[in-house]
N, C-alpha and C positions, 0 to 999 in steps of 0.2 A: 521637525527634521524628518524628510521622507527614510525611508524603511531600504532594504537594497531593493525590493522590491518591486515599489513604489517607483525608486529611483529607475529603474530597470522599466520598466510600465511608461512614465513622462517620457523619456526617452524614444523609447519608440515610439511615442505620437508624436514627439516633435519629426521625427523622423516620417512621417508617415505624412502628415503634414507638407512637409518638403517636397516631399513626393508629386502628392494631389495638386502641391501651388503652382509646379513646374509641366507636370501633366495641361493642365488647363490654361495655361500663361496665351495659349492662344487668343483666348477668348478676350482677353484684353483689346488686342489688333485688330481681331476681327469685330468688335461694338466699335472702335474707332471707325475704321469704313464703314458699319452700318448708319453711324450718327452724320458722315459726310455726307452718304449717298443721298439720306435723307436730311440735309441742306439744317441740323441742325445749328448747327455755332452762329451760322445766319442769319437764321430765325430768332435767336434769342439775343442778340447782336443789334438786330434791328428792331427789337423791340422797344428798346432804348433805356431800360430799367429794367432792375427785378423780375422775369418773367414768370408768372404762376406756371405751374405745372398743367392744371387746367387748361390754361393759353394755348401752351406750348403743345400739347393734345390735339387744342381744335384749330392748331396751323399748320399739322403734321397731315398729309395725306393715308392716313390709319384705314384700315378695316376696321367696322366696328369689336370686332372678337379681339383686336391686336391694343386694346387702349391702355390696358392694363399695364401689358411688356415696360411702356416705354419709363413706368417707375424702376421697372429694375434696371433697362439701359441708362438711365440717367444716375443710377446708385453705380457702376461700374466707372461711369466715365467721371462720374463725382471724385472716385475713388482713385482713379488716377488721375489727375488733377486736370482735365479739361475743362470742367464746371466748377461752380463753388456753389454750395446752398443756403440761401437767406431764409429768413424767417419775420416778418413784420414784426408780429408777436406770440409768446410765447403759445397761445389761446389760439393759434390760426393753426387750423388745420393744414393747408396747401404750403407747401413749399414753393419757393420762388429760387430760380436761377442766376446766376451769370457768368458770361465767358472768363475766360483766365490768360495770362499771355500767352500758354500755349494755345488754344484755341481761337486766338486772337491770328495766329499763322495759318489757322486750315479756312479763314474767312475767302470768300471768292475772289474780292477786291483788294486784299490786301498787298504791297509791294513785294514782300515776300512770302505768299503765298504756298501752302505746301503741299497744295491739293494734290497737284501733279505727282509730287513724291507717293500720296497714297495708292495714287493709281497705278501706277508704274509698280509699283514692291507688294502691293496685292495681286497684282494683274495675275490669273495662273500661268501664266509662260515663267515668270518669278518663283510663284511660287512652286509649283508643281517637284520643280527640279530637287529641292528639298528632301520631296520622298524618295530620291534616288540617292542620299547620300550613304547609304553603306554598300548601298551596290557599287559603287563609285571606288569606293577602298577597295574595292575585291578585282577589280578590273585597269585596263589600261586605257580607259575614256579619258580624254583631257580634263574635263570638269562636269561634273550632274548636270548642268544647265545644257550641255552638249547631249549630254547620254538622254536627256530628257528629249529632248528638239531637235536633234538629229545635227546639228550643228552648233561653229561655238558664238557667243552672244554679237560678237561684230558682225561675222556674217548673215545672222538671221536679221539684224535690226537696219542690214542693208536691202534685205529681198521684203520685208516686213514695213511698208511704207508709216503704217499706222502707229507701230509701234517705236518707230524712227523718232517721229514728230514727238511721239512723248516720250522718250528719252533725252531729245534735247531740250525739250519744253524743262523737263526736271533740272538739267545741267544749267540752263538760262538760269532759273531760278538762284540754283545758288551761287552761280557766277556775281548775280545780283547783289546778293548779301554779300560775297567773300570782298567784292570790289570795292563795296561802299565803304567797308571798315578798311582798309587796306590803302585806299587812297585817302580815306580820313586820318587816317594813324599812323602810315608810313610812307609818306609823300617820299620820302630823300630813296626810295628805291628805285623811282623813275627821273632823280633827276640828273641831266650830264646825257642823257641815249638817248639816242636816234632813231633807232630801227629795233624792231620785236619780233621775235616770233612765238605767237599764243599756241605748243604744240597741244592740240586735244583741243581746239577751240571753240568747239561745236558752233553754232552760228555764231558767233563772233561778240557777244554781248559783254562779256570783260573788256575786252580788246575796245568797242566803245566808249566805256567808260574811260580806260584808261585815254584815249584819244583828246577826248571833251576834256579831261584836265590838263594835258599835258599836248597839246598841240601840236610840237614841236617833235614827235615819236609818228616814225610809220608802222604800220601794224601788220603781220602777216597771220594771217588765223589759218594756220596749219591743220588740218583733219583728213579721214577721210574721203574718198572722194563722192561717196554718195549724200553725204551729209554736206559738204559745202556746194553741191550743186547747186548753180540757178540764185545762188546768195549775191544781191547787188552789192558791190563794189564800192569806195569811195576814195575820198583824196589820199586819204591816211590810212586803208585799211584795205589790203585784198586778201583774196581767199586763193588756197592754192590745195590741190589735192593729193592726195600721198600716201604713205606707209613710214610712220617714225623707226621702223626697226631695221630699212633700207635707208634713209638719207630726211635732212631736217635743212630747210632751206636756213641760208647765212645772216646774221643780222650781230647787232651790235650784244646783245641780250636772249635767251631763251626763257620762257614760262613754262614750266608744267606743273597746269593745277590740276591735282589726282590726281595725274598719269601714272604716280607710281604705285599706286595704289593697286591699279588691273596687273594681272600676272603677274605680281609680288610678294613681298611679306612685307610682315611687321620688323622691325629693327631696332634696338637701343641706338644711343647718339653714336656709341664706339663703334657700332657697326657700318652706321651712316657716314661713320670717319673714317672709318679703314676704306669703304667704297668710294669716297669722294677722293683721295689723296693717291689709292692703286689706279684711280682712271686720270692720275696727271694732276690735279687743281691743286692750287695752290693753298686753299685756306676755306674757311666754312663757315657761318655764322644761324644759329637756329632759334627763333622768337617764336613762341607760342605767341596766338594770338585769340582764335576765336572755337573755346572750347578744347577739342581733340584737336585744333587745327592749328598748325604751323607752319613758319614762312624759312625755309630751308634757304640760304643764300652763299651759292657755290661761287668762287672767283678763280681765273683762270693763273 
């Protein structure tokens, strides 16, 4: 049994600890994008087995001085579970690899893909804004991302061509995944309508899906106007440009996936009921579905 003092002593290491885990938590994030940029998950991926550490060395584009490093980048991301480490036998020196389902997502080819995500929420436009957040409290800037960029994030990603493309690049993405579970798991929410509108549709990739199973729905992919520019049109599906905070074009149905998310809060259900019922609707219905994610279903 420790001593008061003793007790007094573990205590603050555990505390001190706490400290230094959260201090450094960075470095987590940032070996992720180092191991992307450097096309690991790929490489070990397409190795097709086990990959030696050795291997994986002499596939990486290394400086000789940097060969070292990559035993401890590959202990970090071990450690958070993007790799897993094999061992032939106990007697072998070299360690061997392989991918993990998360790392199976940052793959290049893969349908959901999240490469995009790392670049976009690493990019320093992302990040930078960060180090502006207590200046942020102390001032009447809309958002750090503002105070940081001189504007706030729609307008920059409208004058910002580059940065456009991979913002929707990210949102396709997970338009991709939300839709595939969504029309696998809850057909009955598109059946009986006619007419859609996807408000935040970015290039219209949900709004496909939904098209291709449900035929019988016209699709209006609602955004703004620099983002649905120049976007080809089809039987079922146009694109129309706008501002949701002035007018939402008419349809049988409206979608907003994440919309509410930008310029909002978080909410308990009671909150999201008091808001749904004070703006008129008649009734509510809320399915978690995928993770943090759920399918909010307002009826008039």
């Amino acid at each position: 049994m420790e001593t008061e003092g003793e007790e007094h002593a573990s205590k603050l290491l555990r505390a001190q600890n706490h400290v230094w885990n959260h201090i450094f938590k960075f470095i987590n994030s940032l070996s992720l994008k180092c191991a992307i940029e450097l096309s690991i998950p790929d490489i070990i991926h397409n190795y097709g087995q086990p990959m030696p550490l050795s291997q994986l060395i002499a596939s990486l584009p290394l400086h000789p001085s940097k060969t070292s490093f990559i035993t401890r980048l590959m202990k970090i991301l071990t450690h958070s579970g993007f790799f897993s480490e094999h061992h032939a036998n106990p007697n072998q020196p070299d360690v061997m690899y392989l991918i993990t389902d998360a790392s199976m997502l940052l793959l290049k080819d893969h349908p959901f893909s999240m490469k995009s995500v790392t670049r976009l929420i690493f990019n320093p436009v992302m990040i930078n804004p960060w180090f502006q957040f207590s200046t942020w409290f102390t001032n009447e800037t809309p958002s750090p991302f503002h105070r940081e960029n001189g504007m706030g994030f729609w307008d920059f990603a409208g004058r910002e061509p580059n940065f456009n493309n991979l913002f929707n690049e990210v949102m396709a993405m997970d338009s991709r995944l939300v839709s595939t579970v969504v029309i696998e798991k809850y057909k009955r929410l598109f059946e009986g309508i006619e007419s859609l509108v996807d408000v935040g549709g970015g290039t219209g990739t949900m709004a496909k899906v939904i098209v291709e199973s449900f035929p019988q729905v016209k699709c209006i992919v609602f955004d703004l106007p620099h983002v649905v520019a120049g976007l080809e049109e089809s039987q079922n599906i146009k694109y129309v440009g706008g501002d949701m905070l002035e007018a939402i074009p008419q349809a049988d149905s409206i979608m907003l996936k994440m919309m509410m998310l930008f310029a909002a809060k978080e909410r308990y259900e009671k909150e999201w009921a008091n808001l749904i019922f004070s703006a008129g609707f008649s009734n509510y219905k809320i399915t978690p579905t995928l993770g943090l994610v759920s399918i909010i279903e307002v009826y008039p």
